[in-house]
C-alpha positions in Angstrom: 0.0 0.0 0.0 0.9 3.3 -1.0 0.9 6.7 1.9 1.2 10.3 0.9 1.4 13.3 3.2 -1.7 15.5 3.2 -2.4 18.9 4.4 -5.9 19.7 5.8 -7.5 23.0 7.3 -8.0 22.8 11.2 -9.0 25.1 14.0 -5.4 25.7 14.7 -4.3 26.1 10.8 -3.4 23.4 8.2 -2.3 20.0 9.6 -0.2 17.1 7.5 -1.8 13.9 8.2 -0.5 10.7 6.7 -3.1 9.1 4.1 -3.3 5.8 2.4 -3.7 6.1 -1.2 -5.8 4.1 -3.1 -4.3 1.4 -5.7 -4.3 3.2 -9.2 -6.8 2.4 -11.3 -6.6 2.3 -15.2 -5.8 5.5 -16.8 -4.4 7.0 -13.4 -1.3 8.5 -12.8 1.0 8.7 -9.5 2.7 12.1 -9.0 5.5 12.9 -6.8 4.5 16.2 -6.2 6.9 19.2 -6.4 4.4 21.9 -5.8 0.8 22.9 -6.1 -1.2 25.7 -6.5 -4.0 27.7 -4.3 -7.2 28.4 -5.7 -10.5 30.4 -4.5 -12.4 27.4 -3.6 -10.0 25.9 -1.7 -10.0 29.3 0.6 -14.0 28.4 0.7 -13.6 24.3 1.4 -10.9 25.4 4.4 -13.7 28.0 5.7 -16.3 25.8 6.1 -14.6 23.0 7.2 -15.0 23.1 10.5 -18.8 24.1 10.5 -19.4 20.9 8.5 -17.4 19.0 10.8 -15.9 16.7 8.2 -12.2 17.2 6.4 -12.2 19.4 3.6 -10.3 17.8 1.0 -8.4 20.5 -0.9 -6.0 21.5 -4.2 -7.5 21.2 -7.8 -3.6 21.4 -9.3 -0.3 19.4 -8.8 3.4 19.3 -10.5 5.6 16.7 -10.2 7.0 14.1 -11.2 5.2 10.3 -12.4 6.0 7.9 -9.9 4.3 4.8 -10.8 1.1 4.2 -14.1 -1.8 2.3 -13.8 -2.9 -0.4 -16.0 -3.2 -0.1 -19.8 -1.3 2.3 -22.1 -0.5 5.8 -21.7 1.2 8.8 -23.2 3.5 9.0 -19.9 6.4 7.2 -18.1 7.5 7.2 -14.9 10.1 10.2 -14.5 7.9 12.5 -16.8 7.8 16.1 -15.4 4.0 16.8 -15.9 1.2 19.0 -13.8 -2.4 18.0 -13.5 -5.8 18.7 -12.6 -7.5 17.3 -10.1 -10.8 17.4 -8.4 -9.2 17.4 -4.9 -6.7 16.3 -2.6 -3.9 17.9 -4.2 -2.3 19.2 -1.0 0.2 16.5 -1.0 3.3 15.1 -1.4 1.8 12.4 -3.6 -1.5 13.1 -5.7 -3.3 10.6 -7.6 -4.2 12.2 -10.8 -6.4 11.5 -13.9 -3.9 11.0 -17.4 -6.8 12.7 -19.4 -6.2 15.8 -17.5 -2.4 15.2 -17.0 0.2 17.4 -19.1 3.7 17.4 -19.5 5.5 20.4 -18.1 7.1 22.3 -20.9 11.2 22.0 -20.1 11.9 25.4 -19.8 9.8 25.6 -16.8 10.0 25.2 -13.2 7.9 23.1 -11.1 5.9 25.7 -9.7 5.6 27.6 -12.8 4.0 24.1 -13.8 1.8 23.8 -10.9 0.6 27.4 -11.3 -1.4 26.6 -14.9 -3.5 23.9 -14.6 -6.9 25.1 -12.8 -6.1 28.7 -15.3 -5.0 26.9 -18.6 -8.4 24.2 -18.6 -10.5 27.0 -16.9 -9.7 29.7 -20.0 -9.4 27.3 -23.3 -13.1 25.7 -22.0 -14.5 29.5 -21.2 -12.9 31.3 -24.0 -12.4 28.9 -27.1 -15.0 25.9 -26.3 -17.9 27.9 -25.2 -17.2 31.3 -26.2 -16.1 30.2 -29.7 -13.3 32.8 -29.5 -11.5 33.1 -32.9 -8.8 34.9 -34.7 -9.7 38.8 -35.4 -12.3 39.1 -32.6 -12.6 41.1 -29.9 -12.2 39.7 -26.3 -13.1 41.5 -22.7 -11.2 39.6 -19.8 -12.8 41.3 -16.4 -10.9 41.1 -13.0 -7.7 39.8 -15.3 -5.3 39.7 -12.4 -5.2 36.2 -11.2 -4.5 32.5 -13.0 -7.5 32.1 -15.3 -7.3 36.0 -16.8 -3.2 36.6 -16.9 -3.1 33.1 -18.8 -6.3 33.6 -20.9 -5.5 37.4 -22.2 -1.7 35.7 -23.0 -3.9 32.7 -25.2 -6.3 34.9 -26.6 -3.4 37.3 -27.8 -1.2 34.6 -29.1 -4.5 33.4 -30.9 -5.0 36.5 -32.6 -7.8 38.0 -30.5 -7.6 41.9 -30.2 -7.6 41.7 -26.0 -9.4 44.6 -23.4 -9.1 44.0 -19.5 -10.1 45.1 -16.2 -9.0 45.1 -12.6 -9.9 46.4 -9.4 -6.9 47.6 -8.6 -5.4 50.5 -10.4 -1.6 49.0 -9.2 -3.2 45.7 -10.9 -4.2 47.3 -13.7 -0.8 49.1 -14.3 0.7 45.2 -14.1 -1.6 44.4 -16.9 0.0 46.7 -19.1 3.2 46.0 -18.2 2.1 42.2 -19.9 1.1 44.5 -23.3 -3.0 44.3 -22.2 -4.9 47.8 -22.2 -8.3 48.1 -19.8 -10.2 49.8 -17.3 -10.8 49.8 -13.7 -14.0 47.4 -12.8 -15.1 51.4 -11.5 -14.4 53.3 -14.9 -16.1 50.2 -16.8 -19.6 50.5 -15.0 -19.3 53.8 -14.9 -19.2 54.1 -18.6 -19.2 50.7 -20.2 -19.4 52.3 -23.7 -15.8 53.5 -23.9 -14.1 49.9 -23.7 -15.6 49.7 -27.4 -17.8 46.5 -28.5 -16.3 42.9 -27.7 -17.6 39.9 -29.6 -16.8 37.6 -26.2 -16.8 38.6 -22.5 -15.6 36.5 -19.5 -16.6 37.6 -16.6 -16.5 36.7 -12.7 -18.5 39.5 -11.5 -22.0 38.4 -11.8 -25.1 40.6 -11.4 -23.3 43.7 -11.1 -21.9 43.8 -14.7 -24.2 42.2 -15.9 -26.3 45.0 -17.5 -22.7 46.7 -18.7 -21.8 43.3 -20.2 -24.8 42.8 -22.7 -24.8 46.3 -23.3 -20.9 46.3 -25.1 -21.6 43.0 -27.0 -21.7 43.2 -30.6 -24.4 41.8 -32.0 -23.5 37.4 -32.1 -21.5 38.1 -29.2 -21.3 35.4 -26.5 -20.7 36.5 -22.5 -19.4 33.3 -20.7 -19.7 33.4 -16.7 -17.5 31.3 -14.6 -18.5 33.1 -11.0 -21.1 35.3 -9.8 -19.5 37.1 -6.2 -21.1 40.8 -6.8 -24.7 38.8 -6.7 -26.1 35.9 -8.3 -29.6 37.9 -10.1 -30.0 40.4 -12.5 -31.9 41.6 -15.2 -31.4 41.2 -18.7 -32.7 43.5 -21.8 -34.3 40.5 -23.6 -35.0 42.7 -26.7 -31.4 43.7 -26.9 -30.5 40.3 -26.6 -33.1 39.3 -29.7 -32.1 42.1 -31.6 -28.0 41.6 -31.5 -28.7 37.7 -31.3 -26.4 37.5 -27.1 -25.9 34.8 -25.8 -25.2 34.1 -22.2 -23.5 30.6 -20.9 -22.9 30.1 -17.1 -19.8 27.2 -16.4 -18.2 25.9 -13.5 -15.0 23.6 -14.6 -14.6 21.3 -11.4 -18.4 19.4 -11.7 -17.5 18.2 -15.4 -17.0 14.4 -15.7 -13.3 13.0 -16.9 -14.3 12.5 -20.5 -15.9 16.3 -20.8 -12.3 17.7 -19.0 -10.5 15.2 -21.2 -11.6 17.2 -24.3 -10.6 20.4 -23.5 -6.9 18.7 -22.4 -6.6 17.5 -25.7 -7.1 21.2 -27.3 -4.3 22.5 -24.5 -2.2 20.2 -25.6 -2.6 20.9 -29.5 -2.6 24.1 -29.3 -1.9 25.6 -25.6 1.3 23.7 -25.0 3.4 24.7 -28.2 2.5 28.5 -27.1 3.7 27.7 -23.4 7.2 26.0 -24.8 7.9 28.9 -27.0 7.6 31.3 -24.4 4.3 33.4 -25.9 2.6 32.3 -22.4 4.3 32.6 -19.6 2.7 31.7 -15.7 2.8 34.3 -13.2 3.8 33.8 -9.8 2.5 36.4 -7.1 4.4 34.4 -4.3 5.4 30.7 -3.3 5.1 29.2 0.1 6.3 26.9 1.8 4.0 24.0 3.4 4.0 25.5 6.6 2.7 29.0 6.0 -1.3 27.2 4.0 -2.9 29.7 6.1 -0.8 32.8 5.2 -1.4 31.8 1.4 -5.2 31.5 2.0 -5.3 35.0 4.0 -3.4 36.6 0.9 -6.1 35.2 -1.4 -9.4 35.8 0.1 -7.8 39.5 0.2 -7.5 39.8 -3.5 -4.8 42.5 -3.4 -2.2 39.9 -5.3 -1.2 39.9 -9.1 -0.7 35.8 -10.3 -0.4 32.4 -8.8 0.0 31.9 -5.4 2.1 28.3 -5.1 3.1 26.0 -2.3 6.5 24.1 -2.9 7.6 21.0 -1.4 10.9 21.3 -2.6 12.5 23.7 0.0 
């Protein structure tokens, strides 16, 4: 039998508890892990842990190295540098990890620069290329563009040949945005006068009911708005005859509930065509800070503030 070292949320911070792992099954892949990344819901998971009063498994992204394969072929051998996505218990030493939504790690970059684009790279090809059908020559508006999914999605649409507009709360943010080549707006000067953004053909938004109005309103006519959260409020009201008369359409998605073979789909398009951009340097990830196992909590506090620019990683290798 197999053990790994797994870090949960407790009343007294995060806690490494030793966990048996379950024999791999076919089309599974064991990954020494080098590092893994922080995401929202994981800050949400470790909040209401205790009140639940069970342990919240957490982590949705892993690098590493492949340890051992389970039955059948596959694209991978053990030694292969790759980062995955997982649905959860990723805060570990060793992850179990699904090879349809396992990718190499390009060479040129570091484990944690691996672990920092899973949960971004499958969250904006599915949002921005399989639902909102982005293509070459359109227009794309990327709102709150300062963490995983919008730094790596505004480098992919750009790369692609989308023309690319952003926001962020914070001016300082929004001044980092630029510095990556990316003009915008404030979330404040946007609502204030959605208008002067110009129109936008696709729209990927986190906001929810509060933009939601500004959103429709700035869509050319076909244009798509894809939501993948809803924190300013989860009901609004839509112009239906604006939406008739510029033929809008509106698609909600969350990435984790999809099954395997859905997730598998939109690995094989990162790898096609994501992964050649990475390895020639068009993409790069960005790393707000990296922690070390011990300091969970600190990482958690930085994110629920939403003050940071990037990735925020854990290493295992210090």
């Amino acid at each position: 039998m197999r053990f790994c070292e797994r870090w949960f949320p407790s009343e007294k911070g995060f806690v490494k508890r030793r966990v048996a792992l379950p024999d791999l099954a076919a089309g599974e892949v064991l990954i020494d892990a080098a590092a893994f990344g922080i995401n929202r819901l994981d800050t949400e998971l470790a909040a209401n842990a205790g009140a639940l009063g069970t342990d919240a498994t957490l982590g949705l992204e892993v690098a590493g190295t492949v340890a051992a394969l389970g039955a059948g072929p596959s694209e991978f051998k053990v030694g292969d540098r790759v980062m995955a996505l997982v649905k959860e218990n990723g805060y570990a030493d060793r992850v179990v990890a699904p090879a349809g939504t396992t990718l190499k790690i390009p060479d040129r970059l570091s484990f944690e620069q691996g672990a920092a684009l899973p949960e971004a790279l499958f969250t904006a090809w599915l949002n921005l290329f399989e639902l909102g059908a982005l293509k070459a020559g359109e227009s794309v508006l990327i709102h709150h563009a300062t963490g995983g999914v919008g730094i790596v999605g505004a480098q992919l649409a750009k790369a692609l040949g989308a023309s690319v507009a952003v926001t962020s709360r914070r001016p300082e943010n929004l001044a980092k945005l630029r510095g990556l080549g990316f003009d915008g707006k404030t979330t404040d000067e946007f609502d204030a006068e959605p208008g002067a953004m110009g129109g936008f053909d696709v729209i990927l938004d986190i906001r929810g009911a509060q933009s939601l109005d500004a959103n429709l309103s700035v869509l050319k006519t076909g244009g798509r708005l894809v939501l993948v959260d809803s924190y300013t409020g989860e009901e609004g009201k839509i112009n239906l005859g604006r939406m008739l008369d510029k033929r809008l359409s509106v698609q909600g998605s969350l990435l984790r509930p999809l099954t395997l073979e859905r997730k598998s789909v939109t690995a094989a398009g990162i790898r096609a065509r994501a992964l050649p951009l990475i390895e020639s340097g068009k993409i790069e990830p960005v790393i707000a800070r990296v922690f070390s196992p011990e300091n969970i909590g600190e990482a958690h506090a930085l994110l629920a503030a939403n003050g940071h620019f990037g990735k925020l990683i854990v290493s295992l290798r210090g």
